[in-house]
C-alpha positions as CSV (number, residue, x, y, z in Angstrom):
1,X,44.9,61.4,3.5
2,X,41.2,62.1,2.5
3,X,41.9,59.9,-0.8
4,X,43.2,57.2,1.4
5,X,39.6,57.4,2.9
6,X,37.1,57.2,-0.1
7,X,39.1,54.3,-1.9
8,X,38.9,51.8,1.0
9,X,36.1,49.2,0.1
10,X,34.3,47.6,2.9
11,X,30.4,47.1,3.8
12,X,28.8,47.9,6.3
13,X,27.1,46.8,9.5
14,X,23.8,47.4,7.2
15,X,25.1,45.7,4.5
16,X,26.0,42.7,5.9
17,X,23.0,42.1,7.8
18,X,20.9,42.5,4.7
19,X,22.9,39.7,3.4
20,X,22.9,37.5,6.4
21,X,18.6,37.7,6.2
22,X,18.5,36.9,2.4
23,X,21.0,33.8,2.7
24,X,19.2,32.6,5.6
25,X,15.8,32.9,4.2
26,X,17.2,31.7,0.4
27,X,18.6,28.7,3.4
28,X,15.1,28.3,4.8
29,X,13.3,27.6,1.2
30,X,15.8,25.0,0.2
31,X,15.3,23.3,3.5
32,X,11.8,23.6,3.1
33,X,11.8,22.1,-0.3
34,X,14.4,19.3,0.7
35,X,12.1,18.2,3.6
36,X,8.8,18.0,1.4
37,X,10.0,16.1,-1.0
38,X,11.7,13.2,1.4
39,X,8.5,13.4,3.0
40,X,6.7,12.6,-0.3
41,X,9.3,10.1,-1.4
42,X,8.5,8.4,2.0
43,X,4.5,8.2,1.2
44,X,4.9,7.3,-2.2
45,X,7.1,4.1,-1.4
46,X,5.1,3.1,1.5
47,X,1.8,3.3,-0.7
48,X,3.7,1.4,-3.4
49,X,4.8,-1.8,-1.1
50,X,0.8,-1.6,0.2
51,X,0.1,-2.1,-3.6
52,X,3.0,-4.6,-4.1
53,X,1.2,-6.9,-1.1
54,X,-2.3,-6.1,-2.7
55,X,-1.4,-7.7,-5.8
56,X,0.6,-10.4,-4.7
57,X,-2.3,-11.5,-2.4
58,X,-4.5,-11.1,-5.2
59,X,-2.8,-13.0,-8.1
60,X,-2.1,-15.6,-5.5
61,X,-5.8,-15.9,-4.5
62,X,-6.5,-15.6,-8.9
63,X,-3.7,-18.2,-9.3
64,X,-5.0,-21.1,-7.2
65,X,-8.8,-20.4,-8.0
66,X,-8.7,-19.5,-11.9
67,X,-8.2,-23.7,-12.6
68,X,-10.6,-24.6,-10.5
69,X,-14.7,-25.3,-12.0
70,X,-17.4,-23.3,-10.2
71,X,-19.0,-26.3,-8.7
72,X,-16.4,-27.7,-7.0
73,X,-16.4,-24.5,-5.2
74,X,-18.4,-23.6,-1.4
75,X,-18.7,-20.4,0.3
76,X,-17.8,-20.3,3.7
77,X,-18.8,-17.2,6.0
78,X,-18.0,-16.7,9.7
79,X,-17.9,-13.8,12.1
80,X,-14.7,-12.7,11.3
81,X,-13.8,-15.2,8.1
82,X,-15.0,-15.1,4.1
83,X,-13.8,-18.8,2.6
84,X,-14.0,-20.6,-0.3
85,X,-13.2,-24.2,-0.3
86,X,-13.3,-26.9,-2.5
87,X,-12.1,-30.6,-2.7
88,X,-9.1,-31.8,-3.9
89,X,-8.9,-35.4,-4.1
90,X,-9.4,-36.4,-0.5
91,X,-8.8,-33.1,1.1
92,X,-10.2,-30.0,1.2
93,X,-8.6,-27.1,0.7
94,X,-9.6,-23.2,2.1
95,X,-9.1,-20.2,0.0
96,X,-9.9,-16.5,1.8
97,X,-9.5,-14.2,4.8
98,X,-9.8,-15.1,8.3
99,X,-9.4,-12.0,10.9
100,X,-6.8,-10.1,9.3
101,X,-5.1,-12.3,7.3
102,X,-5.3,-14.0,3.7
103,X,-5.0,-17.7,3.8
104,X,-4.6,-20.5,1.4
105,X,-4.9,-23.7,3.2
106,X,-4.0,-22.5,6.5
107,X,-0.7,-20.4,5.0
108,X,-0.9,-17.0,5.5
109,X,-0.1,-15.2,2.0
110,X,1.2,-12.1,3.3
111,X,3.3,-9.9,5.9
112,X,2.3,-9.1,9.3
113,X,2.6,-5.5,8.4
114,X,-0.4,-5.5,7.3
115,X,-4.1,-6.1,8.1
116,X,-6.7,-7.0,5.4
117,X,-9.6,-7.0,8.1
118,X,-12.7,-6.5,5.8
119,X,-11.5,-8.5,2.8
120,X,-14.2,-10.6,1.2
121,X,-13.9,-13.6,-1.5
122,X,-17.7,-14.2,-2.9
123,X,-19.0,-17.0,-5.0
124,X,-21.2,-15.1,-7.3
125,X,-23.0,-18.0,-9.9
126,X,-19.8,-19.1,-11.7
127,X,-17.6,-16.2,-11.0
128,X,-15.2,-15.0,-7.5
129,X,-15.5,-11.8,-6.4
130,X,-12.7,-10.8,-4.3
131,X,-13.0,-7.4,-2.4
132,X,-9.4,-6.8,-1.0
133,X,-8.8,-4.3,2.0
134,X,-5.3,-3.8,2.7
135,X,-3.5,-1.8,5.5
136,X,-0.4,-0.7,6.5
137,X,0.6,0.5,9.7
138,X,2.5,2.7,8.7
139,X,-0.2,4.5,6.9
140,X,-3.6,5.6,7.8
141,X,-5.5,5.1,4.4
142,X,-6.4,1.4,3.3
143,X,-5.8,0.2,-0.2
144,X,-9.4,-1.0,-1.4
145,X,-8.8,-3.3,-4.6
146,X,-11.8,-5.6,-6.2
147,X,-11.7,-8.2,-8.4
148,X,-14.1,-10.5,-10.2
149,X,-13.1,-13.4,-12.4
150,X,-14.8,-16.1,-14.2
151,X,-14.3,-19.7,-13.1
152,X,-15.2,-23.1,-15.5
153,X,-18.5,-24.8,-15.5
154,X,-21.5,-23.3,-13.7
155,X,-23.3,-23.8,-10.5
C-alpha cells in the first residue's frame, strides 16, 4: 500500500497556483504588447492621411500656380484669409486659405476633417511661399509643411 502512495503523480495546491500567476502574468504582457501596438498602428495611419491631405492640398495649390507668370499674380490678405489672385481672361480667379479652409476659386480643396487655420500663401518677388498648417481632429498635433516655388517672369 505505501508504493501505491509515492507513485501517484499529481501537483499540488502550491503548484498549481504558481502556474496560475506566471500564465496570467506571461497573459498580461502579451495583452500589453497587443494593445500598444494597435494603439501605434492607430497614430501612425491617422498622421499619414494628415500628410496625404497636406500634399494633395499642396500640389493642387503648386499645380494651378506653377503656369502662371509672377505678374499676373496679387496678394490678397484679410483677417482670417491669405489669397492670391490673378486674371484669367475675363475672370479672376482666387488661389489660398480663407478661415479654415483651402480654396481655389471658391472650391474647397480638401475634407472637413480637417482645419488648416493659419495657412499662408505669400507672393515673395517672383516666387509663392506657401506655409501649410493642417489639422485633424482626430489628433492634437498640426502637420506644419512649407513650400516655396518659382513662378515665370518677375514683378
Amino acid at each position: 500500500m505505501k508504493n501505491n502512495v509515492r507513485n501517484e503523480q499529481g501537483l499540488t495546491l502550491i503548484e498549481l497556483l504558481v502556474t496560475i500567476v506566471l500564465f496570467s502574468i506571461i497573459g498580461y504582457m502579451a495583452y500589453y504588447v497587443l494593445i500598444n501596438g494597435l494603439n501605434t498602428e492607430k497614430k501612425i495611419r491617422t498622421e499619414t492621411l494628415v500628410r496625404d491631405e497636406a500634399d494633395l492640398v499642396m500640389s493642387q495649390i503648386v499645380k494651378e500656380l506653377y503656369p502662371l507668370t509672377a505678374d499676373k499674380l496679387t496678394e490678397v490678405k484679410g483677417s482670417s484669409s491669405s489669397m492670391l489672385q490673378y486674371k484669367n481672361g475675363s475672370t479672376t480667379k482666387a488661389i489660398g486659405f480663407s478661415g479654415d479652409t483651402a480654396y481655389i476659386d471658391g472650391t474647397p480643396l480638401h475634407s472637413a476633417d480637417y482645419d488648416l487655420t493659419g495657412s499662408e500663401i505669400t507672393l515673395k518677388g517672383s516666387s509663392v511661399q506657401i506655409d501649410l498648417i493642417i489639422k485633424s481632429k482626430k489628433i492634437d498635433k498640426p502637420l506644419n509643411l512649407k513650400s516655396q516655388f518659382g513662378l515665370l517672369g518677375g514683378k
